[in-house]
NUMI-844826 format. One record per residue (C-alpha): x, y, z; residue number from 1; chain. Coordinates in Angstrom, 3 decimals. Layout:
{{X Y Z} NUM A}
...
This chain:
{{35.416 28.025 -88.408} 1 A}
{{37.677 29.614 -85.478} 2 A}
{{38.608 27.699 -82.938} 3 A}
{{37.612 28.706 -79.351} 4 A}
{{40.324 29.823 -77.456} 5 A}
{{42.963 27.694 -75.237} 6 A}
{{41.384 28.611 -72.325} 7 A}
{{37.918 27.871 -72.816} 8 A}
{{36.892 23.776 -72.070} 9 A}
{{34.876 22.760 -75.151} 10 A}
{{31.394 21.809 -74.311} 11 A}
{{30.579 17.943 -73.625} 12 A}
{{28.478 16.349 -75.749} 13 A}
{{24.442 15.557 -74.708} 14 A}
{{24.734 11.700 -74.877} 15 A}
{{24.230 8.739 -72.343} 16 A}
{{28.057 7.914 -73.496} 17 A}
{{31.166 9.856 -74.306} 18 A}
{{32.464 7.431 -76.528} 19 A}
{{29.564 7.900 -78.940} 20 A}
{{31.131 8.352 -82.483} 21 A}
{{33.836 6.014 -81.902} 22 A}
{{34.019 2.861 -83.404} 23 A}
{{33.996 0.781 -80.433} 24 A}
{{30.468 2.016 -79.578} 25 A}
{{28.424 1.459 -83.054} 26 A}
{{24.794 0.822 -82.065} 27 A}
{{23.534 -2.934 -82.109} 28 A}
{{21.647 -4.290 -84.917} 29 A}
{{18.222 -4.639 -83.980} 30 A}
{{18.016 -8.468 -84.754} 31 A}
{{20.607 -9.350 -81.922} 32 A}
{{18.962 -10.369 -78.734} 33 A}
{{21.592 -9.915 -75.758} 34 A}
{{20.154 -12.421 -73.176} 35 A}
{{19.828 -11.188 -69.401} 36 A}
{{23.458 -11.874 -67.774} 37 A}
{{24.815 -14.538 -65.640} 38 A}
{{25.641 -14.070 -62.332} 39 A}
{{29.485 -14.362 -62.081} 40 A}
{{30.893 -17.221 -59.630} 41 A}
{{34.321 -16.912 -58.050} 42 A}
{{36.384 -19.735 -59.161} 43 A}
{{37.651 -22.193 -56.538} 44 A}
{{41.487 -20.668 -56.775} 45 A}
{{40.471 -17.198 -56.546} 46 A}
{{41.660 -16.230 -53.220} 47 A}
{{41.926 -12.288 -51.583} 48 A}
{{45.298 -11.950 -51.184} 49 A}
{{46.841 -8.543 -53.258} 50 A}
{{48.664 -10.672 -56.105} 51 A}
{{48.287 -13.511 -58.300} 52 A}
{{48.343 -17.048 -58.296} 53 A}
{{48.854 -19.256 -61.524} 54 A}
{{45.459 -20.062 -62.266} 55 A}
{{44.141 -16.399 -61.525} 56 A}
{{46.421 -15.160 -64.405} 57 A}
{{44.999 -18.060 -66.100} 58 A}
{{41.679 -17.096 -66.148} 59 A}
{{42.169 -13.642 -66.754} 60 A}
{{43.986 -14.233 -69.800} 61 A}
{{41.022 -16.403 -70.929} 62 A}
{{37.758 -14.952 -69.637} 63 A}
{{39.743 -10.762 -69.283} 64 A}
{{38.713 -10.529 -65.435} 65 A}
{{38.954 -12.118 -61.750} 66 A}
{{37.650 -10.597 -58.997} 67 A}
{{39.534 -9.714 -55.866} 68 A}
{{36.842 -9.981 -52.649} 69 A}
{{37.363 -7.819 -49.962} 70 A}
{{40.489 -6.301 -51.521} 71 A}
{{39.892 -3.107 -49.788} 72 A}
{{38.639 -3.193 -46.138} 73 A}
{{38.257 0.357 -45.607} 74 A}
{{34.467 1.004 -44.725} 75 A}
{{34.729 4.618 -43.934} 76 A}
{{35.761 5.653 -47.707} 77 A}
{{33.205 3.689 -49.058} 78 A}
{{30.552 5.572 -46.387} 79 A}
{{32.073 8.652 -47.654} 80 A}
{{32.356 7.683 -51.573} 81 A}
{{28.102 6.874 -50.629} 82 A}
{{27.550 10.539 -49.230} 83 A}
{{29.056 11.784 -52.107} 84 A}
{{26.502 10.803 -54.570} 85 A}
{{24.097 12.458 -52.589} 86 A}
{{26.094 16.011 -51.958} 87 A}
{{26.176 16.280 -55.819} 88 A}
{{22.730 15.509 -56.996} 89 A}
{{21.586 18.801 -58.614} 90 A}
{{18.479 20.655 -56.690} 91 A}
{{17.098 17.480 -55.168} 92 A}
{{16.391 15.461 -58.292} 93 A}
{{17.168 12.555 -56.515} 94 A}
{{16.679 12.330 -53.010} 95 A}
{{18.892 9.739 -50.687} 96 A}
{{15.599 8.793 -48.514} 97 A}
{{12.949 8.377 -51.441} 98 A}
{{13.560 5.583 -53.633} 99 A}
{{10.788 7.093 -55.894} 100 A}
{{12.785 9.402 -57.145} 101 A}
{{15.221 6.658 -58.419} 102 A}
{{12.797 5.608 -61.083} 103 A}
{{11.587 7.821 -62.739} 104 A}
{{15.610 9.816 -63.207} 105 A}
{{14.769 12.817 -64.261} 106 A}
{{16.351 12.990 -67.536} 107 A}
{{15.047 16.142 -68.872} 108 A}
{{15.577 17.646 -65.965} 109 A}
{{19.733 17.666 -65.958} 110 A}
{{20.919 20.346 -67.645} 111 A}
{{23.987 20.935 -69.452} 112 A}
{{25.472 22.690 -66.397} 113 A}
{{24.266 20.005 -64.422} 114 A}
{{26.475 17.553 -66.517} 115 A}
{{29.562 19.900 -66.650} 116 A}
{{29.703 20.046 -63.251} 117 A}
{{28.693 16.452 -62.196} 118 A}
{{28.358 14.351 -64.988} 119 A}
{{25.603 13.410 -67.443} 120 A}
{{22.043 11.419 -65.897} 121 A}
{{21.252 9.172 -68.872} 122 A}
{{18.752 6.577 -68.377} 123 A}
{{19.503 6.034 -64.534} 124 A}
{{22.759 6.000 -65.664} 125 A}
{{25.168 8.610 -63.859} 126 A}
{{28.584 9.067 -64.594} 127 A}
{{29.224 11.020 -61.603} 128 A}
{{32.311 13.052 -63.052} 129 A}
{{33.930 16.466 -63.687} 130 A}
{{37.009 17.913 -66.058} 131 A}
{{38.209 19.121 -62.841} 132 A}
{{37.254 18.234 -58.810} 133 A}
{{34.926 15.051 -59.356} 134 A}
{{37.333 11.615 -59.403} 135 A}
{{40.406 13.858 -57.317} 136 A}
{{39.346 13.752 -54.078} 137 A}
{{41.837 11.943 -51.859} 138 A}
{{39.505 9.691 -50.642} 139 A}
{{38.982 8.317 -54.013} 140 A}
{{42.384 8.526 -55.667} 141 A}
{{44.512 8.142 -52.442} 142 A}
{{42.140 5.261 -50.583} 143 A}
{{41.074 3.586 -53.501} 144 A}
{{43.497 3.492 -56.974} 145 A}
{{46.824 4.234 -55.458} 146 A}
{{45.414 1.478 -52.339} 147 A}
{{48.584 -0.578 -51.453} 148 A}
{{46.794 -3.925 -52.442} 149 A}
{{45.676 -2.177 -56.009} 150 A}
{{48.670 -1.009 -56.631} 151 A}
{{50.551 -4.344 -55.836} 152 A}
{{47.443 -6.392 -57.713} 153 A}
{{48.018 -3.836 -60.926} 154 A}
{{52.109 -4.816 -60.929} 155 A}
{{50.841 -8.630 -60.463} 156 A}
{{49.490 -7.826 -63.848} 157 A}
{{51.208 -5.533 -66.173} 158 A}
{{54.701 -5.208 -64.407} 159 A}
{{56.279 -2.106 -63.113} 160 A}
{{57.149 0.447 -62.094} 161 A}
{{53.065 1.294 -62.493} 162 A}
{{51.923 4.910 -62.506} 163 A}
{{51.060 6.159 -59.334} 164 A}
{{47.243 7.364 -60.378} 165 A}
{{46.414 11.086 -60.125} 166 A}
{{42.362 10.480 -59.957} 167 A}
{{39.356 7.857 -61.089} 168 A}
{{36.866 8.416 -63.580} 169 A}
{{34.713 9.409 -60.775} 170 A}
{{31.364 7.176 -59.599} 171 A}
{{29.225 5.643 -61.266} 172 A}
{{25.807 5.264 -59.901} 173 A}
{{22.462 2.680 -61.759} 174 A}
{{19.764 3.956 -60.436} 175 A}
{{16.854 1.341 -60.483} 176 A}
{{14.380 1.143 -63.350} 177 A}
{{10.747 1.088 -62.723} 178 A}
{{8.951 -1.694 -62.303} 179 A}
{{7.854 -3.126 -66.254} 180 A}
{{10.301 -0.090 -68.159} 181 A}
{{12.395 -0.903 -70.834} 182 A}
{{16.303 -1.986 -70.527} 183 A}
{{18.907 -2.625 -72.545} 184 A}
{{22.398 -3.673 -72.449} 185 A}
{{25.240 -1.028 -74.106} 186 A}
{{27.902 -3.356 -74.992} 187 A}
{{30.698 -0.960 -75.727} 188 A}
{{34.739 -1.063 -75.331} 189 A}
{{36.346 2.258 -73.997} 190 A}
{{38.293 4.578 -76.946} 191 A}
{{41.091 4.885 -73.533} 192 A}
{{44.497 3.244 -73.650} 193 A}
{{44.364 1.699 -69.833} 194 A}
{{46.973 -1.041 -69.523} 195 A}
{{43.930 -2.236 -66.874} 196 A}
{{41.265 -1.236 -65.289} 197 A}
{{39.517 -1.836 -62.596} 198 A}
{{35.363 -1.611 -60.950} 199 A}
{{35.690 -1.140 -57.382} 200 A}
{{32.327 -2.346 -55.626} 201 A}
{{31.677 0.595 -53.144} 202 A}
{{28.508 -0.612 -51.832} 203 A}
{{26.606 -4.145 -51.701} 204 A}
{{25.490 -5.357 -55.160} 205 A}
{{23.075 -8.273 -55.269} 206 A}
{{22.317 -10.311 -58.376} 207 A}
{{19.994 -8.370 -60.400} 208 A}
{{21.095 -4.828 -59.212} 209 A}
{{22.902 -3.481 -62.205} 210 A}
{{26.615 -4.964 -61.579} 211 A}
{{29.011 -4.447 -63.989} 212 A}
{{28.571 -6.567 -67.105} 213 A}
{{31.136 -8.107 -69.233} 214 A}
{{31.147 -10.791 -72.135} 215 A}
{{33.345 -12.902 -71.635} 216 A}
{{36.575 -13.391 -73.441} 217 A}
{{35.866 -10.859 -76.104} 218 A}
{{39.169 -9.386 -75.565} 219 A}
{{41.065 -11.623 -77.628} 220 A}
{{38.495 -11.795 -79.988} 221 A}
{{38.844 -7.981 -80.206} 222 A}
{{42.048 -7.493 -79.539} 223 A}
{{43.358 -7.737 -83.510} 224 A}
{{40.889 -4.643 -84.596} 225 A}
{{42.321 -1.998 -82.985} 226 A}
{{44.841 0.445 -84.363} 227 A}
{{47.657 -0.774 -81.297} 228 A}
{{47.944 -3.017 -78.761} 229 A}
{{46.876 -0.655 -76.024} 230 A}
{{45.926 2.769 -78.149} 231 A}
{{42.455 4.061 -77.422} 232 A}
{{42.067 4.472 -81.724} 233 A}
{{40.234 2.029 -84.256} 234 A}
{{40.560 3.319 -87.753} 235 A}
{{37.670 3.580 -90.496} 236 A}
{{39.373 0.675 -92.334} 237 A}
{{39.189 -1.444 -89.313} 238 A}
{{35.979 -0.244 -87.900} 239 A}
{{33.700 -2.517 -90.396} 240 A}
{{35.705 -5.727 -88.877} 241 A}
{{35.487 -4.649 -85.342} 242 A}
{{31.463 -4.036 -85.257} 243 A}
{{31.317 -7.997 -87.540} 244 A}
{{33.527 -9.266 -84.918} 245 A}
{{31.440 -7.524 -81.698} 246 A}
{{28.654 -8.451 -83.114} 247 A}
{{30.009 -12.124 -83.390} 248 A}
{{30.765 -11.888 -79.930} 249 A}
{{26.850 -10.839 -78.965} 250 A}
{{25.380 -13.122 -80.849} 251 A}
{{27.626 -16.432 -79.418} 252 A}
{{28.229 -15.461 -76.002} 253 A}
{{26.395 -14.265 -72.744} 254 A}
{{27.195 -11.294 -70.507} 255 A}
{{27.957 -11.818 -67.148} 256 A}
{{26.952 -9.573 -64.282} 257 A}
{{29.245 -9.057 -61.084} 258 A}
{{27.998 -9.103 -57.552} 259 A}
{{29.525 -8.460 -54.077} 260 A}
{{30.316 -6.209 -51.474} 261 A}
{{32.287 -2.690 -50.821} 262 A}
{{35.579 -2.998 -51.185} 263 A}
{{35.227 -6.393 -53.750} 264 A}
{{37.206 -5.621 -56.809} 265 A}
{{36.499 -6.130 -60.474} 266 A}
{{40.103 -6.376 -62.503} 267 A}
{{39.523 -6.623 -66.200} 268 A}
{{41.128 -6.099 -69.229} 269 A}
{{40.329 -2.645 -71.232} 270 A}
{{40.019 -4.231 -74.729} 271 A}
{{37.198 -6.215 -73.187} 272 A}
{{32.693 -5.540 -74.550} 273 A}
{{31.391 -4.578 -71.574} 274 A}
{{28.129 -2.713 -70.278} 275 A}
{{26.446 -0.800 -67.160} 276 A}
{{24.190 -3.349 -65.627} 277 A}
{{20.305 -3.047 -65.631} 278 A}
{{18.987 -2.604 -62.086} 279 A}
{{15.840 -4.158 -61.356} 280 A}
{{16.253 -3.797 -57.723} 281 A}
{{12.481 -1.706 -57.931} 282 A}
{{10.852 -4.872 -58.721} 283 A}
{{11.032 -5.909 -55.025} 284 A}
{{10.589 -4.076 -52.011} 285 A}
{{14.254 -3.476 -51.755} 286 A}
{{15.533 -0.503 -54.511} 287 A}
{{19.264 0.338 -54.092} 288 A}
{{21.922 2.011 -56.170} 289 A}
{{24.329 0.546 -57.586} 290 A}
{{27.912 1.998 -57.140} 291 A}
{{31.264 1.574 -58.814} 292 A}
{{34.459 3.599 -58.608} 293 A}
{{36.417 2.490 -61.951} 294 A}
{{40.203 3.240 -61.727} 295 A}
{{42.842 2.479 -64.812} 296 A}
{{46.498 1.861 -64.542} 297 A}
{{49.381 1.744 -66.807} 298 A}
{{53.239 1.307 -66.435} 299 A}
{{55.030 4.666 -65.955} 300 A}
{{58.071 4.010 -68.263} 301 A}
{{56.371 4.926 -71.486} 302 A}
{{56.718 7.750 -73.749} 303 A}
{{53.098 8.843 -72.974} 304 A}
{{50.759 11.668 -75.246} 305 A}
{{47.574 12.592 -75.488} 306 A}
{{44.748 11.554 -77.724} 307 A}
{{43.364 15.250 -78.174} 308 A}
{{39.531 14.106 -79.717} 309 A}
{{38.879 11.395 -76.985} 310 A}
{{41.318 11.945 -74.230} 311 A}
{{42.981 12.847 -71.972} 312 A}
{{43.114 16.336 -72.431} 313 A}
{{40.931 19.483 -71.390} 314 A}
{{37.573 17.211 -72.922} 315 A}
{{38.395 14.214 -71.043} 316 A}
{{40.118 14.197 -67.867} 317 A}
{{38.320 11.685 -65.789} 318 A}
{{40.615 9.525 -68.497} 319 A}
{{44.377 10.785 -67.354} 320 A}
{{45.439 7.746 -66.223} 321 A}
{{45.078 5.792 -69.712} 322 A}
{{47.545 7.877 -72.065} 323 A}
{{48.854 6.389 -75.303} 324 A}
{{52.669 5.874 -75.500} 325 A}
{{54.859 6.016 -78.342} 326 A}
{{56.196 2.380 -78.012} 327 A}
{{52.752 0.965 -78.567} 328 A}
{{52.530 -1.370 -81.410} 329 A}
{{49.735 -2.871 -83.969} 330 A}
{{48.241 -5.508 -82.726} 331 A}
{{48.964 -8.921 -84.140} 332 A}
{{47.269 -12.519 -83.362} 333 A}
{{49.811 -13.357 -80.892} 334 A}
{{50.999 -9.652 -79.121} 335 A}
{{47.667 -9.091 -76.378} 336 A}
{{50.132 -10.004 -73.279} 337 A}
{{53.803 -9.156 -75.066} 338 A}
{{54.108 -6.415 -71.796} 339 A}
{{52.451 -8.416 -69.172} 340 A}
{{53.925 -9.750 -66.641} 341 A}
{{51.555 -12.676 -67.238} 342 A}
């Protein structure tokens, strides 16, 4: 078979998620029930400031998150990051001032240019994303990731000097479902090698609304079946023991869902099972979106390459900020935080 030439972008794949194939997103046996999640409550020491106190880096060590309210008090991006979604929707599929259209996403209707240029629509699910503009707007990458209070929160975390971000994944958008449809939970980890990541709330979430979902804590309990510590790669000889020990995870513990407000922020830990949120929001008289800009950071003095089948690279942009590095090690029971600083 010849391959295409350098200059032509190989064609994205027709799938709800890019990380289908990898081991980290093996489909769930049919006899595991995920219950509906929990509504996440801030813990008494979480405060807003841009760093961390003691008990903070406590809990994210144990549970792989802590949320950061009000982190980012800049209501104009998020008005513009809101407009966005709606400047990009292909020929009016969904329309900004008729929740109808929300539930019943038009699926069959996105095209394979559609999701080239904007991402792919997958059960309400839109990863609104390109290889090239979507995710690089200054408003996003300038207002948002490389934020003076993200920035200081991500060398809180992991140390520095961090790398200064050169876009986000994009945003993501959970359209409500209709009223009585089907939902499910896609507990997956990302095949990227983000030091951490990050969901920043860009417009209010209630309970119930599709929030970003996590279980908790499965990042330790994952941690060990990956190929490094922070490599996006599991291995077929560790695959088997990573789907026994996710589905471990599912079967013992309950998602939770996160809440809030623009400009809340979601810090978690990349090795940790998490899952778009189902939006119910249709079953009242109140439908809304749900929107997320997810950012990833890592430390800029690495020896850093590209993972050429899941990214970066021409096939995965939206992903640039999570490169492998050549100092990376295998993971062992006591290594997750060896290049913390927590």
């Amino acid at each position: 078979m010849t391959s295409p030439p350098a200059t032509t972008a190989p064609a994205l794949p027709r799938a709800a998620d890019y990380n289908v194939g990898h081991a980290a997103s093996q489909p769930v046996p049919e006899d595991i029930v995920v219950p509906r999640a929990t509504v996440y409550e801030d813990p008494a020491f979480a405060t807003p400031e841009p760093l961390l106190n003691s008990r903070e880096a406590v809990f994210f060590k144990s549970r792989g998150y802590i949320v950061k309210r009000g982190l980012i008090g800049d209501p104009e991006t998020f008005r513009r990051i809101v407009d966005q979604i709606w400047l990009n929707v292909p020929r009016g599929l969904l329309r900004r001032d008729d929740p109808g259209t929300w539930t019943d996403a038009p699926d069959a209707e996105w095209t394979e240019a559609d999701a080239l240029r904007v991402g792919l629509l997958a059960g309400g699910n839109w990863k609104m994303r390109s290889r090239d503009g979507i995710g690089t707007e200054n408003f996003l990458v300038e207002a948002i990731a490389n934020h003076p209070a993200m920035r200081s929160l991500a060398e809180a975390f992991i140390g520095g000097p961090v790398k200064r971000a050169e876009r986000v994944r994009g945003i993501y958008c959970i359209f409500p479902k209709a009223p009585g449809a089907a939902a499910q939970y896609r507990p997956h980890a990302d095949n990227a090698a983000a030091h951490l990541s990050a969901m920043v709330i860009a417009d209010t979430t209630p309970p119930g609304t599709g929030g970003f979902t996590v279980w908790p804590g499965s990042h330790r309990r994952l941690h060990i079946h990956w190929d490094t510590v922070h490599g996006g790669s599991i291995s077929p000889e560790r695959s088997e023991s990573y789907r026994l020990a996710r589905d471990a995870i599912l079967r013992d513990t309950g998602p939770v869902e996160f809440t809030g407000v623009a400009g809340d922020v979601v810090f978690w830990h990349p090795r940790l099972l998490h899952s778009a949120g189902i939006n119910r929001s249709a079953d009242g008289d109140a439908p809304r979106v749900r929107v997320i800009v997810p950012c990833d950071y890592e430390r800029a003095d690495r020896s850093h390459f590209d993972d050429m089948e899941f990214g970066p690279g021409a096939r995965y942009q939206w992903w640039i900020d999570t490169r492998n590095f050549r100092e990376d090690v295998a993971p062992t029971e006591d290594n997750m935080w060896r290049d913390w600083a927590i």
